[in-house]
ROZA-88129 format. One line per field, with one value per residue (C-alpha): x, y, z; residue number from 1; residue in three letters. Coordinates in steps of 0.001 Angstrom, whole numbers, plus 500000, padded with zeros to 6 digits. Each point is the difference from the previous one (the first is absolute). Layout:
REM ROZA-88129
x <- X	...
y <- Y	...
z <- Z	...
i <- NUM	...
aa <- ALA	...
This chain:
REM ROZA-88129
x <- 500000	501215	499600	498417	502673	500156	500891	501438	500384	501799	502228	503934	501009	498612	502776	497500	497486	503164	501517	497291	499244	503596	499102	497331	501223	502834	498233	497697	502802	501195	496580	499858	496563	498014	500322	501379	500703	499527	501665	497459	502933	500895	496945	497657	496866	497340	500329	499206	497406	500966	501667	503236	498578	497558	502821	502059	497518	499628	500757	498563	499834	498124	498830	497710	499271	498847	501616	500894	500944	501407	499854	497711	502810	503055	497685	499798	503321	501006	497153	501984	503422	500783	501669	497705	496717	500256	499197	497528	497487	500934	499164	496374	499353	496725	500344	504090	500046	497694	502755	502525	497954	499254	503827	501735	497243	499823	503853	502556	498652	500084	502997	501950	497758	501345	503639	499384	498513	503511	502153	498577	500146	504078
y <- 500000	503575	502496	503259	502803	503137	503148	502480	503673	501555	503073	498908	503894	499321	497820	498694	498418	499177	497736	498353	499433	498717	497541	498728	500540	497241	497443	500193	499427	497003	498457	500645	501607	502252	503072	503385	503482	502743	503552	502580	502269	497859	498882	501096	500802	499931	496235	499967	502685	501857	503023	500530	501645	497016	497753	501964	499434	496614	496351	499089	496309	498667	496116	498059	503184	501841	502795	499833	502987	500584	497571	497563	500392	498394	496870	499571	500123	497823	497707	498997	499625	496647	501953	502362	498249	499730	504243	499536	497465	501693	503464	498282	498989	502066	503278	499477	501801	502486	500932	499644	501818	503202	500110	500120	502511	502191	499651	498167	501293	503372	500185	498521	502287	502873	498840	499842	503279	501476	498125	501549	503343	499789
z <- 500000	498895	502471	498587	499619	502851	499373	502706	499701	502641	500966	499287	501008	503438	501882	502550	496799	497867	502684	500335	496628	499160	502921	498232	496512	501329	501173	496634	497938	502686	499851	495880	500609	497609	501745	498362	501773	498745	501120	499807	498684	497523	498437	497809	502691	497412	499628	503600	499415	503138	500140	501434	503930	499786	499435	502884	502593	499949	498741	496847	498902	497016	500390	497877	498274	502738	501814	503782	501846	503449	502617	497824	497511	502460	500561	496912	499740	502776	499064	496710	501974	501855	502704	500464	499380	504006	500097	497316	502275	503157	498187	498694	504082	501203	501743	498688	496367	501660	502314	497313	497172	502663	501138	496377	498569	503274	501068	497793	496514	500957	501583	497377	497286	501761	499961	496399	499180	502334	498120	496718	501377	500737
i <- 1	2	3	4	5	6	7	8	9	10	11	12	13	14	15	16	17	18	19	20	21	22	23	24	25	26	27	28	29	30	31	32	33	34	35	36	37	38	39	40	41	42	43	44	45	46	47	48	49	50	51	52	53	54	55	56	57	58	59	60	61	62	63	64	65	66	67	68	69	70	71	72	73	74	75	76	77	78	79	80	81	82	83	84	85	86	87	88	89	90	91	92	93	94	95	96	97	98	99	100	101	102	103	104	105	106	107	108	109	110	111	112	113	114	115	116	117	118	119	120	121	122
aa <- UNK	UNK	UNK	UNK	UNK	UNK	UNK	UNK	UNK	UNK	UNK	UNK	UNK	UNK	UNK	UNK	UNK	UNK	UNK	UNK	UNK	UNK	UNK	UNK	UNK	UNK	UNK	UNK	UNK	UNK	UNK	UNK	UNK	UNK	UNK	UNK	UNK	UNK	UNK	UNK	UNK	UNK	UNK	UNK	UNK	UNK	UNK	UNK	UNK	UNK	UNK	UNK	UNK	UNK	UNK	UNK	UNK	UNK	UNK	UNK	UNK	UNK	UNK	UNK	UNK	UNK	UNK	UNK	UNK	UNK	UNK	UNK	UNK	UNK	UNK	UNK	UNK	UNK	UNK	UNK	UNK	UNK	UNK	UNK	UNK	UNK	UNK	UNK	UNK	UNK	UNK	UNK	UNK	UNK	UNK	UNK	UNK	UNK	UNK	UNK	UNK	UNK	UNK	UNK	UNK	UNK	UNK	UNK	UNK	UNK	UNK	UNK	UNK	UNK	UNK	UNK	UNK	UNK	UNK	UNK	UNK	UNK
């Protein structure tokens, strides 16, 4: 069985998102799975169709040809990793990807957004 290709747009200017991204990117070329990442400043956003603040604010991933964004957007990720898939179902747990879901859009998205929008202005 083929497993369906994923698609991850994220910030590789922002050292915080592209650390963690390499991390990932590495064990998807370890575990040979379909899984390609995209720098938002490298790529062509209209392909994504998202433009680039949308893209800046938070993770993007496109999975059976639907778009994920934010929180719901890591489990999918981690959902298609081995090592990961451990997040993914602890993520899905009730009253869990509530908590999850409030913290990265009320605290870590914004946070590293703003980091963003300082490093552009330097």
């Amino acid at each position: 069985m083929t497993q369906a290709l994923t698609r991850v747009l994220f910030n590789g200017e922002c050292p915080i998102c592209n650390a963690e991204m390499c991390h990932y990117a590495a064990h998807a070329r370890e575990a040979n799975l379909p899984i390609i990442f995209d720098d938002l400043n490298r790529t062509d956003l209209s392909v994504w169709g998202v433009t680039e603040d949308q893209a800046a604010r938070q993770l993007h991933v496109l999975h059976g040809g639907r778009l994920h964004v934010g929180m719901a957007a890591f489990v999918v990720l981690w959902a298609q990793m081995p090592r990961h898939a451990w997040a993914a179902r602890l993520a899905r747990l009730p009253g869990v990807r509530g908590v999850l879901d409030w913290g990265y859009r009320r605290i870590a998205a914004p946070w590293l957004y703003r980091r963003h929008l300082r490093r552009r202005i330097k």
